[in-house]
C-alpha positions as CSV (number, residue, x, y, z in Angstrom):
1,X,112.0,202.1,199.6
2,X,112.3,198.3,198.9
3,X,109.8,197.2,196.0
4,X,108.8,194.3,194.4
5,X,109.1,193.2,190.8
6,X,105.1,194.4,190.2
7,X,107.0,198.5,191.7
8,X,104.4,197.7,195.1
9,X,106.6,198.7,198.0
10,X,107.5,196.5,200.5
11,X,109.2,199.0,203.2
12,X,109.7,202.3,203.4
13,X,112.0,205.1,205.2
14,X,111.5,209.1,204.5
15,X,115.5,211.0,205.7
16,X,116.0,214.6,205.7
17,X,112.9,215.1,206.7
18,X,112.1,215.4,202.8
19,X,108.6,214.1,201.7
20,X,108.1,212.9,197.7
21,X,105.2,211.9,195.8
22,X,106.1,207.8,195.2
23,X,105.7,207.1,191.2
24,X,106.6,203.4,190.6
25,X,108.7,203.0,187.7
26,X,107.0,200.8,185.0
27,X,107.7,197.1,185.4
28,X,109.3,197.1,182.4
29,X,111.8,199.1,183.4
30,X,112.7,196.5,186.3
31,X,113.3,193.8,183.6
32,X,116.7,195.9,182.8
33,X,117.6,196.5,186.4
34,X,120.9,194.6,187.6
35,X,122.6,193.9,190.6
36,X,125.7,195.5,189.9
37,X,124.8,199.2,188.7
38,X,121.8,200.8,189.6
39,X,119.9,202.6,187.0
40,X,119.0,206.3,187.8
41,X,116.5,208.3,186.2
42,X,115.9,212.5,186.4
43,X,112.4,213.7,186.4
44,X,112.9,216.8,186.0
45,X,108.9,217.4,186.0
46,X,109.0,216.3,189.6
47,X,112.3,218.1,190.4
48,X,114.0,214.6,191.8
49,X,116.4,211.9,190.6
50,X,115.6,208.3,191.4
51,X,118.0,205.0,191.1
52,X,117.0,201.2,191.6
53,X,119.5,198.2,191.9
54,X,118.5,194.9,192.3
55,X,118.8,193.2,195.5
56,X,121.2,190.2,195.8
57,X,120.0,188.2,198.8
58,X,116.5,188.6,197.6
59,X,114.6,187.2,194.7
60,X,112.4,189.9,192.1
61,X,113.4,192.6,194.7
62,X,114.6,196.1,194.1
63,X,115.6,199.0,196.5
64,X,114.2,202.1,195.1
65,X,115.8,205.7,196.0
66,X,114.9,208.9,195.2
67,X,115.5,213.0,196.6
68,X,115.1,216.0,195.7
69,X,117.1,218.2,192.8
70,X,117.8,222.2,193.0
71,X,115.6,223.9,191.0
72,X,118.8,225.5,189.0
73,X,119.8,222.4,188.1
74,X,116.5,220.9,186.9
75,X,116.1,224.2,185.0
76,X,119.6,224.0,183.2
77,X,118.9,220.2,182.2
78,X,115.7,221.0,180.6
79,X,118.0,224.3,178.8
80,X,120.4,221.5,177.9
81,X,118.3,219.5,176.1
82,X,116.4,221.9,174.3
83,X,119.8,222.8,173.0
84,X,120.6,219.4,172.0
85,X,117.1,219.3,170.5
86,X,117.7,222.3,168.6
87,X,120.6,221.2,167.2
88,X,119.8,217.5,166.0
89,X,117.1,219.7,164.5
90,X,119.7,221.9,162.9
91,X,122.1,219.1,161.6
92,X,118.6,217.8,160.6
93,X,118.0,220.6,158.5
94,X,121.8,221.2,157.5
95,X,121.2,220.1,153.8
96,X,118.5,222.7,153.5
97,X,120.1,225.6,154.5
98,X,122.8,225.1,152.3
99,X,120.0,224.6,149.6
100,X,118.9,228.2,150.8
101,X,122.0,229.9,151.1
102,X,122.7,228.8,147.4
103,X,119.3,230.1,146.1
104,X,120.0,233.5,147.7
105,X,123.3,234.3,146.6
106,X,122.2,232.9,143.2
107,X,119.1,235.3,143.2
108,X,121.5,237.6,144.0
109,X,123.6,237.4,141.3
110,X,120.7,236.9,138.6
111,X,119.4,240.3,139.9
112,X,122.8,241.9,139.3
113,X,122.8,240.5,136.0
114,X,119.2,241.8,134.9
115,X,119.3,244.6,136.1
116,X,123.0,245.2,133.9
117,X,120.5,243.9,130.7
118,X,118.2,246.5,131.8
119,X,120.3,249.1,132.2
120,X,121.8,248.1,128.7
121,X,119.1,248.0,126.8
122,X,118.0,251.5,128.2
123,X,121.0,252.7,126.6
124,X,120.7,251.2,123.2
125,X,117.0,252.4,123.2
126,X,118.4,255.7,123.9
127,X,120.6,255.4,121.1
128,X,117.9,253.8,118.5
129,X,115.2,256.1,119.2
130,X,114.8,258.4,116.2
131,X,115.0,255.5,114.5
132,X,112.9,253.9,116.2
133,X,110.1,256.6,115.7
134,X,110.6,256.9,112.2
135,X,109.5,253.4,112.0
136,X,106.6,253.1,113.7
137,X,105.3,256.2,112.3
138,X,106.6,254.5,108.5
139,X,104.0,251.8,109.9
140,X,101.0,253.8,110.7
141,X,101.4,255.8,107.7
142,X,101.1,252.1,105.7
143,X,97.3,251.8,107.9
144,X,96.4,255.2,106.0
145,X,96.8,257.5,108.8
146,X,98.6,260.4,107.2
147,X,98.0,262.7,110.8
148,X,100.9,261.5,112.2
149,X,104.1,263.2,112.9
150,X,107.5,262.2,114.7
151,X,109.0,264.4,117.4
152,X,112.4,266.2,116.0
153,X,115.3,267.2,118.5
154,X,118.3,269.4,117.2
155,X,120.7,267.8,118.9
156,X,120.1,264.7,117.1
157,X,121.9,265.7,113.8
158,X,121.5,264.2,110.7
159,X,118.7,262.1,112.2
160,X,116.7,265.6,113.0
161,X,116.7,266.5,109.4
162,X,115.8,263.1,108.4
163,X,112.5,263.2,110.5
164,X,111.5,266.9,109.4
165,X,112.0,265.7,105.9
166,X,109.5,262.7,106.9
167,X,107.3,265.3,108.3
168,X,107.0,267.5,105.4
169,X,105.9,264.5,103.0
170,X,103.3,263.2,105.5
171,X,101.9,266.7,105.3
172,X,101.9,267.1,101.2
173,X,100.4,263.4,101.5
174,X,97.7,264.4,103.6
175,X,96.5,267.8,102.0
176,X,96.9,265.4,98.6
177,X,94.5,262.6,99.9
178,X,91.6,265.5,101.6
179,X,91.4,266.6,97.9
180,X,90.8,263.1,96.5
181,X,88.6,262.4,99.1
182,X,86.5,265.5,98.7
183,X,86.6,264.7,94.6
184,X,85.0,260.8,95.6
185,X,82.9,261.8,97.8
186,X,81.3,264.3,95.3
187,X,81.1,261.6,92.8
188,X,79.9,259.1,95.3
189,X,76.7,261.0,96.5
190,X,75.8,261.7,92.8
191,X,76.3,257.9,91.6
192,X,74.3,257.4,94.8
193,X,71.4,260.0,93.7
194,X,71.6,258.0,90.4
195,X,71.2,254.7,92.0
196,X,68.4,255.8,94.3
197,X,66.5,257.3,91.0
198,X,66.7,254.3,88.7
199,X,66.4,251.7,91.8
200,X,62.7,253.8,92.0
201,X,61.6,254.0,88.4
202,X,58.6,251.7,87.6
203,X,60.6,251.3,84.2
204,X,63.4,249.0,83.3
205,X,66.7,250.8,82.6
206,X,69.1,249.5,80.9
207,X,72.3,251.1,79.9
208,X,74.4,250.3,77.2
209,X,78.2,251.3,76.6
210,X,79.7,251.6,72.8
211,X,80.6,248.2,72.5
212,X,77.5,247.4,73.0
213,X,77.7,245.4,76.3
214,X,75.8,246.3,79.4
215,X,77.0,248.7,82.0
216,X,73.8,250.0,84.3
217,X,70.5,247.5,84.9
218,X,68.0,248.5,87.5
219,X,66.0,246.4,89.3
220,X,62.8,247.0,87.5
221,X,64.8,245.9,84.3
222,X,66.3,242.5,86.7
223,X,62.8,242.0,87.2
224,X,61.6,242.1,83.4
225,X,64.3,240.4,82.0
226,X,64.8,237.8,84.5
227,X,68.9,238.3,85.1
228,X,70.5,239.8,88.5
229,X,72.3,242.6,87.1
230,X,76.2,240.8,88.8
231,X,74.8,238.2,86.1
232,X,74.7,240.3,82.8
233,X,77.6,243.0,83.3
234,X,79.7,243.4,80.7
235,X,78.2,240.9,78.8
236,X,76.7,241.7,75.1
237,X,73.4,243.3,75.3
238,X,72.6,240.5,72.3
239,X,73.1,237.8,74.6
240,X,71.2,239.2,77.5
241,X,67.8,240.2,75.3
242,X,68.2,239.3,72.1
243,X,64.9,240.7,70.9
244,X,66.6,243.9,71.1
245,X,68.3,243.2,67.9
246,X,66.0,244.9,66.1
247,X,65.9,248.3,67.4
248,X,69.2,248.1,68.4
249,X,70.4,247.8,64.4
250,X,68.0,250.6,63.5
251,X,69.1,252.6,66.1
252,X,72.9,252.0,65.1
253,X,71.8,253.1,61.5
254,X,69.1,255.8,61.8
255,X,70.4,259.4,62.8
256,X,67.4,259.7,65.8
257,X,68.2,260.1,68.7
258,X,65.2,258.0,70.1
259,X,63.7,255.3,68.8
260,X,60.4,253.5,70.1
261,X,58.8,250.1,69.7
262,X,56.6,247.5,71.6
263,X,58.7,243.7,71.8
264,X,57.5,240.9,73.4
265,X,59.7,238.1,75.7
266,X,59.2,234.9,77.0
267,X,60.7,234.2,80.7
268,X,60.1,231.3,83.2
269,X,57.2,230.1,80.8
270,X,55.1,233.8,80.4
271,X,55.1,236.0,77.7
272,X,55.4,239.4,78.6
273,X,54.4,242.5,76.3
274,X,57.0,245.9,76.9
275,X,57.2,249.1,75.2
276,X,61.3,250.2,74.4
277,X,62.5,253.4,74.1
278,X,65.9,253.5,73.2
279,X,68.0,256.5,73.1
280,X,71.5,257.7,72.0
281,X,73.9,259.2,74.3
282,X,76.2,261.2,72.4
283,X,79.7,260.6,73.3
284,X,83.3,261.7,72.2
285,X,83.7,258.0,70.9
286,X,83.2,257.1,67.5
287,X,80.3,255.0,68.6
288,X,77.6,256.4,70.9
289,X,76.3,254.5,74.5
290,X,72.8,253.8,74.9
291,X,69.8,254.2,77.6
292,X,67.1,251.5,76.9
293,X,64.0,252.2,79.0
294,X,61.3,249.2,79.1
295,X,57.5,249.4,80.3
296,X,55.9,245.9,81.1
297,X,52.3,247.2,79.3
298,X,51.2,243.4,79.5
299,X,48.2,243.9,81.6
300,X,47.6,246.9,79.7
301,X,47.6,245.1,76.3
302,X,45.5,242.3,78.5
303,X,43.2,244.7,79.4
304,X,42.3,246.4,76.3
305,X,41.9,242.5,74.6
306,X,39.7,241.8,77.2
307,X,37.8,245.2,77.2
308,X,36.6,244.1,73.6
309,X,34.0,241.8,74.2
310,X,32.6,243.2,77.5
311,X,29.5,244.0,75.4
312,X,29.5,240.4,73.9
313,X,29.8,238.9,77.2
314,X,26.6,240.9,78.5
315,X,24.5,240.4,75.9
316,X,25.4,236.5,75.7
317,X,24.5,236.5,79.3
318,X,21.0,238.1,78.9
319,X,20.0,235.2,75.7
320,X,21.3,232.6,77.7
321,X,19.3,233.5,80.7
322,X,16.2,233.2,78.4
323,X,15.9,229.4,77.7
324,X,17.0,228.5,81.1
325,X,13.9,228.5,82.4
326,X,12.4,226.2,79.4
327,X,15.3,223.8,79.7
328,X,14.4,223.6,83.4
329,X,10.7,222.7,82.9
330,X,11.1,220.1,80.0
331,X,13.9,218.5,82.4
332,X,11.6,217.9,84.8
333,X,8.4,216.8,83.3
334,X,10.7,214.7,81.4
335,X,11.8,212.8,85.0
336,X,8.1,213.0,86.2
337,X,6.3,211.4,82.8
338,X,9.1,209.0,81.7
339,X,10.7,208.2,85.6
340,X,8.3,204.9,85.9
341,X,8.7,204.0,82.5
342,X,12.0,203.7,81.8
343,X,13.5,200.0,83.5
344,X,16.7,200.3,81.6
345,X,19.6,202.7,83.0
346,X,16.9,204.3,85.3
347,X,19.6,205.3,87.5
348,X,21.7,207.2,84.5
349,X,18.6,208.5,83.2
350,X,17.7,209.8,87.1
351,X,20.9,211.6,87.2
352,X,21.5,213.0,84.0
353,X,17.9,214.7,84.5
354,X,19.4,215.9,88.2
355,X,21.9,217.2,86.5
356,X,20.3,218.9,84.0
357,X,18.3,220.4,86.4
358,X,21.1,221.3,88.9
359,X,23.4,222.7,86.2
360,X,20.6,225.0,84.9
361,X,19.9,226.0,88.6
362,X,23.9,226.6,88.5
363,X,23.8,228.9,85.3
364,X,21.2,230.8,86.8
365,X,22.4,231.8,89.9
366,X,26.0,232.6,87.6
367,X,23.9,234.4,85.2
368,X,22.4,236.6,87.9
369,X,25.5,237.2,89.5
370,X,27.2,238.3,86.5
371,X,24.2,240.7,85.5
372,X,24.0,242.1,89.7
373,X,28.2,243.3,89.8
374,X,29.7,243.0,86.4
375,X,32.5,240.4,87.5
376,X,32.6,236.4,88.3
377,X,31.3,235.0,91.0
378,X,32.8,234.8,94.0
379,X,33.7,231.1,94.8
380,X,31.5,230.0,97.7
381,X,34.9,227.6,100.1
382,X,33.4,224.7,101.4
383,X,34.7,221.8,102.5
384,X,34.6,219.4,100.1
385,X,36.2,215.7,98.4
386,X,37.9,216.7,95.1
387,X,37.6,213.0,94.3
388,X,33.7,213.0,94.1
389,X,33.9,216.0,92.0
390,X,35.8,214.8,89.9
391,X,34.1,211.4,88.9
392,X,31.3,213.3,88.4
393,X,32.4,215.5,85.9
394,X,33.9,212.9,84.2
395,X,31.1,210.6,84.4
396,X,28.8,213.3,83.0
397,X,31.8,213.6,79.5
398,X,31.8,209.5,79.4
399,X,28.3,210.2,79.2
400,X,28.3,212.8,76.0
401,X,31.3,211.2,74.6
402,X,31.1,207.6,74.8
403,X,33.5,206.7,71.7
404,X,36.2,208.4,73.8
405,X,37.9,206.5,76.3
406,X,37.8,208.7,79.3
407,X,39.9,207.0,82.2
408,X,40.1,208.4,86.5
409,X,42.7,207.8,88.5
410,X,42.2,209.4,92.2
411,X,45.4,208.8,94.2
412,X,44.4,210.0,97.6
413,X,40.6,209.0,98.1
414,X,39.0,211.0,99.8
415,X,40.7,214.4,98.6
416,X,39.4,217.0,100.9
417,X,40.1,220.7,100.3
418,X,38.3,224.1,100.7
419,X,36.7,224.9,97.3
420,X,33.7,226.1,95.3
421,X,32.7,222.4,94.0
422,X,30.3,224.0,91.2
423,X,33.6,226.9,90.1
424,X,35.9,223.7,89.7
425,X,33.5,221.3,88.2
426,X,32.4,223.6,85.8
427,X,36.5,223.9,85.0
428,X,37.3,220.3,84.5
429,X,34.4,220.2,82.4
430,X,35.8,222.6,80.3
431,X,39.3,221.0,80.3
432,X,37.7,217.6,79.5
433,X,35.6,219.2,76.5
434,X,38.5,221.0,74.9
435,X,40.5,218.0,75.0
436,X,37.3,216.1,72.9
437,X,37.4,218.8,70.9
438,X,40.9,218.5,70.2
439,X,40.6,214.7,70.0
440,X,38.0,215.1,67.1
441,X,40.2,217.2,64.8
442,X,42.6,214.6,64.5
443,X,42.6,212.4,61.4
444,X,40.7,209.4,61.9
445,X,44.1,207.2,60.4
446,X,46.5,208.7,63.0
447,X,44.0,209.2,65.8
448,X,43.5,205.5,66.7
449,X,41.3,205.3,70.1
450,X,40.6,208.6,71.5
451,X,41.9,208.8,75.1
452,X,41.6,211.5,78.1
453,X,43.5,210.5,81.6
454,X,42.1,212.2,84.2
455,X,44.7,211.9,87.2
456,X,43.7,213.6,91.0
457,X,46.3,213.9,93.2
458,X,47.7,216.0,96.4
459,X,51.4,217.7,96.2
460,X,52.5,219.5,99.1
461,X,49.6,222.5,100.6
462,X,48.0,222.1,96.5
463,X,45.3,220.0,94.3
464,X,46.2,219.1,91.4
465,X,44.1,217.7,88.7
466,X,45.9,216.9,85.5
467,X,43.5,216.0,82.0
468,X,46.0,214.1,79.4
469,X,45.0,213.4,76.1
470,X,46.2,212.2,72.7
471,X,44.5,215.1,70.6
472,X,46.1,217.5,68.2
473,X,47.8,218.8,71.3
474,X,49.4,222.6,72.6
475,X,51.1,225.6,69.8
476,X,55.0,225.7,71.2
477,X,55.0,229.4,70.1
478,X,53.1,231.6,72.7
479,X,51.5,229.1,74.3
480,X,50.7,231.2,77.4
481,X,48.5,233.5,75.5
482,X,45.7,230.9,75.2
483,X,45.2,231.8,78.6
484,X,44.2,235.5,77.5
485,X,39.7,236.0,76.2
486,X,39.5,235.9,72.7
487,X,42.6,233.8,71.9
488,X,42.2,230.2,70.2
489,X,43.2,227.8,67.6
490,X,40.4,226.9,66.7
491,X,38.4,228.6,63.6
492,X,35.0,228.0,65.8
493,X,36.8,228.5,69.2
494,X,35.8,232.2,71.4
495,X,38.8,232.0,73.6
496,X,37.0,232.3,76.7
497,X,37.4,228.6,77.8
498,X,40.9,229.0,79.2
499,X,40.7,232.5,80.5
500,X,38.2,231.7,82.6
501,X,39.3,228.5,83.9
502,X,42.4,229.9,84.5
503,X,40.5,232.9,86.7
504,X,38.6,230.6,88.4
505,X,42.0,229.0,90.0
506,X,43.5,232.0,90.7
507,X,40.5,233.2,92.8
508,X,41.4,229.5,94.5
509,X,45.1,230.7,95.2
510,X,46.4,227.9,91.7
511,X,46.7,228.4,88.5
512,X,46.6,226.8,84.8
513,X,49.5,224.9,83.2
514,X,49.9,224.5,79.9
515,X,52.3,221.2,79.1
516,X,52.8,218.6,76.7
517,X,51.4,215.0,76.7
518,X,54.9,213.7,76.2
519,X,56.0,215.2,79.7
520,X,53.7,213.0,81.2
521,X,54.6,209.9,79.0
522,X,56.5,210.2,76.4
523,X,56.4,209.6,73.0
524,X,52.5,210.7,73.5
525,X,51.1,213.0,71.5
526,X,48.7,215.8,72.8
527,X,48.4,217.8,75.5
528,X,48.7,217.9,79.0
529,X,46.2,220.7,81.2
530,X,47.4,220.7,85.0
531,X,44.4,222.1,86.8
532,X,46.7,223.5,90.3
533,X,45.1,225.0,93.4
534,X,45.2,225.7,97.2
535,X,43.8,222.9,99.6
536,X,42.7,225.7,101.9
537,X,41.2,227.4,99.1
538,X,43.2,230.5,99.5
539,X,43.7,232.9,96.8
540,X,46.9,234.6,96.1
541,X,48.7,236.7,98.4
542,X,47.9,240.4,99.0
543,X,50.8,241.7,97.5
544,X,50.6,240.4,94.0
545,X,49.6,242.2,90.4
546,X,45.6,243.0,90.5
547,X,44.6,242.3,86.8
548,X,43.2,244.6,85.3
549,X,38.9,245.3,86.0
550,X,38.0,244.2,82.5
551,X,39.5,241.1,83.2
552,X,38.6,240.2,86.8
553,X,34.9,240.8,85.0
554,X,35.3,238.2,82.3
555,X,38.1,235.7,83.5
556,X,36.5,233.1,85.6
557,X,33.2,232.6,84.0
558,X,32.1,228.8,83.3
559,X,32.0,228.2,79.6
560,X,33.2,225.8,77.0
561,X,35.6,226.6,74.8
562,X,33.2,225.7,71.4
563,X,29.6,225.7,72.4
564,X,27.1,227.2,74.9
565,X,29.6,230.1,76.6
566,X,28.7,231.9,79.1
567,X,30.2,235.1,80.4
568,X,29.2,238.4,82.4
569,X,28.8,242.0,81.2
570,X,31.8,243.8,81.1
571,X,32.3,247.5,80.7
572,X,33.9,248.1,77.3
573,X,34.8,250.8,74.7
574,X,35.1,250.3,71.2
575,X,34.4,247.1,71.4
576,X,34.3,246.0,67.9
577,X,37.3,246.5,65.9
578,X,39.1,245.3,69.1
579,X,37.0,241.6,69.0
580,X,38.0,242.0,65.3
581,X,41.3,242.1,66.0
582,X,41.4,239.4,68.7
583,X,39.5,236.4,66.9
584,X,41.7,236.9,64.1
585,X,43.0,233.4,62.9
C-alpha cells in the first residue's frame, strides 16, 4: 500500500490471498520514517507486523506493508514482555525486598532471643518462689489480713521450715487480734449505749475528770453553755463555766456525795437560770471525778415571776374598763362644744380629741379581749406604712412632752410591712415614754436638752425602729431581765412595759434589743431600744421554745412602764408573796 504523508492510501495490492483490516499509522509516526531503513511495528492485538520506508522518487510518500503473524509467535511476544515487565518491576522493587528479607531474619532472631529471656526468667522464678511467697504474704499481713497462709513443699528444705514457721505466727497473730476485737467491740457498744443516753437527756451532762478538766459534754450541756464539746475538751472546767466555782470548791471540801444549787449564766446576750447537781464519782485516785448535771428552769423561773401578778393584771383590767366609757363621752362633747370655737391649733386640737377617742375605742376592745381568753390579743396583719405609724406616735409624745426634743428620721418612705398598726403603736409609745421617763431622772446640770431619736428603717426581710435617748440609760448587769413582768429600775416602775413590748414583737416574728446609746454614737449617754420585727409579719418559727401560759397571758399587753398599765387576767397561785418578791428594789 502506497500512502501519503496524512496515512490516506494512494494504491493498494492484497498477495496471498491474505485480507487485513488497514490501520493507518499516526502521522506522527511518518515524521521519523526515512528512506533508508524502514520502520516496522508488531501489533500483536491484530496478530500482524507492518513496516513503512519512505519513497525516494516521490515527495511525502511512503509504501506501507503489512501480513499476518503465527499465533505462537504473537502469543510468546506478549509472554516476553510480561517477563520483561515483571522484572523491571522486580529490579524496581529490589531495594525492598532486601528491606524485607532483613526484617525477617531480624524478627527471627529477636524471637530466639525472647523467648531465651523467657525461658530464663521461668527458671529464676522457679528458683525464687518460696521467697517470693513469703513476701507477698509479709505484705498482706502489713494491710491487716492475718487469714493468710503460704503454701509449704518438703522438698524445699530450709525454705519449707521457714514458711511453716511464718504460718504458725500468722495463726497466734490472728487468734491474738479476734480477742482484742471481741474486747473493743464490747466496750464500743457500751460507750455507744452511753452516748445514745446522754445525747437524749433533756439535761446538760458534764463530766469532769480529777484534774478537774472536762472529759464528757452532751449536747444538751453544748447547748446551755454555748461551746461545741471538740471546743472545751481537756480544757479546765474554770475556764469553760466559771460560775461553777462555787459548787465546785464546796464540793471539793464537803464529804457529800451530791451537792445541789440553782446558777445563773449569761450567753450570746441572755441570761439563763439552771439548777446543778454535781456529784462525786469515787475513784482509786486521790482526787475523785465529777458528773455535773444542769436543768435550764428559765422559763420555769419566768413562769412562776410572771404567775404572781395574774390577779393584779385582772383586776387592773376590770378598773380600767370602768372610766373608759366617761373618758369617751367628755372627749367628744369636748370636740362637739369647743370644735367651732377654737381658731388656734384647731387641727392639733381635732386630732388629739380623735385620738383620744380612738385610743379609748383601742383599750376597749384590748380590755375585752383580755377579759374573753385570758391572754393578749392576737395582732390583726394588715398591710400597712411603718412610717405613718410612726410619726404619729411620735407626734402624739412631742405633744405630751414638748420640753423634750423628740426628732424622726424615716429612711425608706413609705415603709410597708404586714402588722397590727394599733400592737406596734401602742409599743413605740411605750419605748418613747420610758425614754422621758428616763430623761427626767437625770439631774438637771448634767442633763442639758432632753433628746429622743427616733430612726425607721428596713434591714434585710425586718423593720426596725430604733428610739435613742440621752437619759440615765440601760443596768450593764442583767440587762435582759428587764424584759421579764415585774422587773424595773425604777422605784415607781411595774415592769410590765418591756415584757409586753417585747411579746408584742415576738407575736410579729422580732424581738426587743436592749443597747447602749453610745453604740449608736458614741460618747452618748443613754440608751438605745431597737424595736425589730418581720416585714411579712410572721411570727417565729414552729419549732421554737413556747413560753410558758402565764406569760403568753400577760406579755404583750399595751401599757406604760409608769402610769396607766394595762394588762389581762392571768391565772395565778399565790400570788402575793411572789409580787412581793418581784418588785423588790
Amino acid at each position: 500500500m502506497i500512502i501519503d504523508k496524512n496515512t490516506n492510501p494512494i494504491v493498494w495490492a492484497e498477495t496471498g490471498g491474505v485480507q487485513l483490516a488497514y490501520s493507518p499509522p499516526a502521522p506522527e509516526f511518518l515524521n521519523n520514517v526515512g528512506e533508508q531503513e524502514p520502520e516496522i511495528a508488531v501489533l500483536p492485538e491484530s496478530n500482524y507486523v507492518a513496516a513503512v520506508i519512505r519513497l525516494r522518487a516521490f515527495n511525502d510518500t511512503f509504501l506501507y506493508v503489512a501480513r499476518p503473524l503465527d499465533p505462537q509467535v504473537v502469543d510468546q511476544l506478549k509472554q516476553t514482555e510480561l517477563s520483561v515487565a515483571e522484572y523491571a518491576q522486580v529490579e524496581a522493587r529490589r531495594f525492598g525486598i532486601q528491606v524485607a528479607f532483613a526484617l525477617m531474619f531480624a524478627v527471627i532472631a529477636l524471637t530466639i532471643l525472647m523467648a531465651s529471656v523467657l525461658i530464663g526468667l521461668n527458671f529464676a522464678n522457679w528458683l525464687v518462689a518460696p521467697i517470693r511467697q513469703l513476701m507477698n504474704a509479709a505484705h498482706v499481713i502489713s494491710t491487716g489480713d492475718l487469714n493468710v497462709q503460704v503454701p509449704v513443699h518438703r522438698s524445699e528444705g530450709d525454705l519449707a521450715q521457714l514458711g511453716q514457721t511464718f504460718n504458725k505466727m500468722t495463726q497466734e497473730l490472728r487468734t491474738q487480734r479476734d480477742e482484742l476485737v471481741s474486747a473493743s467491740e464490747l466496750i464500743d457498744s457500751r460507750r455507744r449505749f452511753i452516748e445514745a443516753v446522754l445525747s437524749s437527756a433533756s439535761a446538760g451532762i458534764i463530766g469532769v475528770d480529777a484534774s478537774g478538766s472536762v472529759g464528757i459534754l452532751n449536747r444538751s450541756a453544748e447547748k446551755l453553755i454555748g461551746h461545741a464539746e471538740q471546743e472545751v475538751l481537756d480544757h479546765p472546767l474554770s475556764e469553760v463555766l466559771p460560775e461553777l466555782d462555787d459548787m465546785m470548791k464546796t464540793a471539793r471540801e464537803g464529804k457529800q456525795r451530791l451537792v445541789q444549787g440553782q446558777i445563773t449564766i449569761q450567753r450570746d446576750g441572755h441570761e439563763r437560770n439552771l439548777s446543778v447537781r454535781v456529784t462525786a464519782e469515787q475513784t482509786n485516785q486521790a482526787r475523785d471525778s465529777y458528773i455535773i448535771t444542769l436543768d435550764d428552769i428559765t422559763e420555769l423561773v419566768s413562769a412562776q415571776r410572771t404567775s404572781a401578778w395574774g390577779d393584779v393584771a385582772r383586776r387592773i383590767a376590770h378598773e380600767i374598763k370602768n372610766p373608759l366609757t366617761p373618758i369617751q363621752l367628755s372627749a367628744e362633747r369636748i370636740r362637739r362644744k369647743f370644735g367651732k370655737v377654737i381658731t388656734e391649733d384647731k387641727a392639733v386640737f381635732e386630732q388629739c380629741t380623735e385620738t383620744i377617742v380612738r385610743q379609748v375605742d383601742d383599750i376597749r376592745r384590748m380590755v375585752d379581749e383580755f377579759s374573753r381568753f385570758a391572754r393578749m390579743p392576737k395582732p390583726v396583719m394588715e398591710g400597712e406604712d411603718v412610717a405613718d405609724t410612726v410619726r404619729q406616735a411620735v407626734f402624739l409624745m412631742k405633744v405630751a412632752h414638748p420640753e423634750i426634743d423628740i426628732e424622726t428620721e424615716i429612711k425608706q418612705d413609705p415603709l410597708r410591712a404586714q402588722f397590727d398598726r394599733r400592737l406596734i403603736s401602742q409599743a413605740l409609745t411605750n419605748i418613747i415614754k420610758n425614754a422621758t421617763e428616763a430623761i427626767e431622772v437625770v439631774p438637771e446640770e448634767e442633763l442639758g436638752k432632753g433628746r429622743i431619736d427616733v430612726v425607721a428603717s428596713r434591714e434585710g426581710d425586718d423593720v426596725t425602729i430604733d428610739v435613742i435617748d440621752n437619759g440615765i440609760g440601760l443596768p450593764k448587769v442583767a440587762r435582759q431581765r428587764l424584759l421579764e413582768p415585774y422587773v424595773t429600775t425604777r422605784a415607781k416602775g411595774t415592769g410590765l412595759g418591756l415584757a409586753i413590748v417585747g411579746r408584742v414583737l415576738e407575736d410579729h416574728g422580732g424581738r426587743l434589743e436592749l443597747k447602749d446609746a453610745a453604740d449608736f454614737r458614741p460618747g452618748q449617754r443613754g440608751a438605745w431600744m431597737r424595736l425589730r420585727f418581720a416585714v411579712s409579719g410572721q411570727a417565729a418559727k414552729a419549732g421554737a421554745k413556747e413560753q410558758p401560759a402565764a406569760i403568753a397571758a400577760t406579755d404583750g399587753a399595751p401599757t406604760n412602764e409608769s402610769a396607766g398599765e394595762t394588762a389581762g387576767p392571768v391565772e395565778t397561785t399565790n400570788s402575793e408573796p411572789k409580787i412581793q418578791a418581784a418588785t423588790r428594789g
